[in-house]
N, C-alpha and C positions, 0 to 999 in steps of 0.2 A: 581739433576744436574741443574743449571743456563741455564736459555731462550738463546738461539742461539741467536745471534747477527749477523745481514747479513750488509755487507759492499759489495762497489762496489771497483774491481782492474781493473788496465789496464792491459792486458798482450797482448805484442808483439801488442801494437796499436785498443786493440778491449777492452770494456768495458766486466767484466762478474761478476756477486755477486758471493760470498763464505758465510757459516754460519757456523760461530762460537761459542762457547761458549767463555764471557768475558777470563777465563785465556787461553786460547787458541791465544785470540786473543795479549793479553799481551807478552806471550811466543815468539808470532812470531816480536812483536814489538821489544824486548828485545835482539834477533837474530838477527833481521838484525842490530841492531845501536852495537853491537859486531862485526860486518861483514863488517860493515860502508856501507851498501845498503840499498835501501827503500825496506819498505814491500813490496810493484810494484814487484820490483825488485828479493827480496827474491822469491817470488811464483810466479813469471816467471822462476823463476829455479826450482824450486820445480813440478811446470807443467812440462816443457821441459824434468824432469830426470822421472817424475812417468810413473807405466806401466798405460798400456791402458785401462784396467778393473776399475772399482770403481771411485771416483768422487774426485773433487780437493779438495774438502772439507776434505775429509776422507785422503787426500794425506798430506795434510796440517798438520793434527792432528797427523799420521804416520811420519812426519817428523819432527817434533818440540819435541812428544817422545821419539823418537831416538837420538836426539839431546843431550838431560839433559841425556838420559842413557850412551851415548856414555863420556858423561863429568864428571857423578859421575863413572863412572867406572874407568874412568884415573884417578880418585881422589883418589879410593882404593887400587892402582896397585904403 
């Protein structure tokens, strides 16, 4: 697996890193400019909706999975 990649987001006004792996972090890029919102912005919603247990990282990687699954699935149906 590809070296994590840590970048720093704002959310809701406060600086915090995330680490990714490169397509993870392409995925979420790729997301939001479909979504027309910034990364920032993307994983401020993606914080705001995950549960409380596990880390934004791992929230991030769960979300961007579900994404492409929830859109090849529409694609087979």
């Amino acid at each position: 697996m590809p070296a994590e990649i840590k970048r720093s987001v704002s959310i809701s006004g406060h600086r915090t890193s995330i680490s990714l792996e490169r397509p993870f972090w392409d995925a979420l890029k790729e997301i939001a400019c479909t979504e027309d919102v910034s990364v920032n912005e993307l994983v401020r919603r993606i914080d705001e909706s995950r549960d409380t247990e596990g880390n934004l990282s791992g929230a991030v990687r769960v979300y961007v999975l579900a994404h492409f699954k929830n859109k090849t699935s529409a694609a087979c149906t």
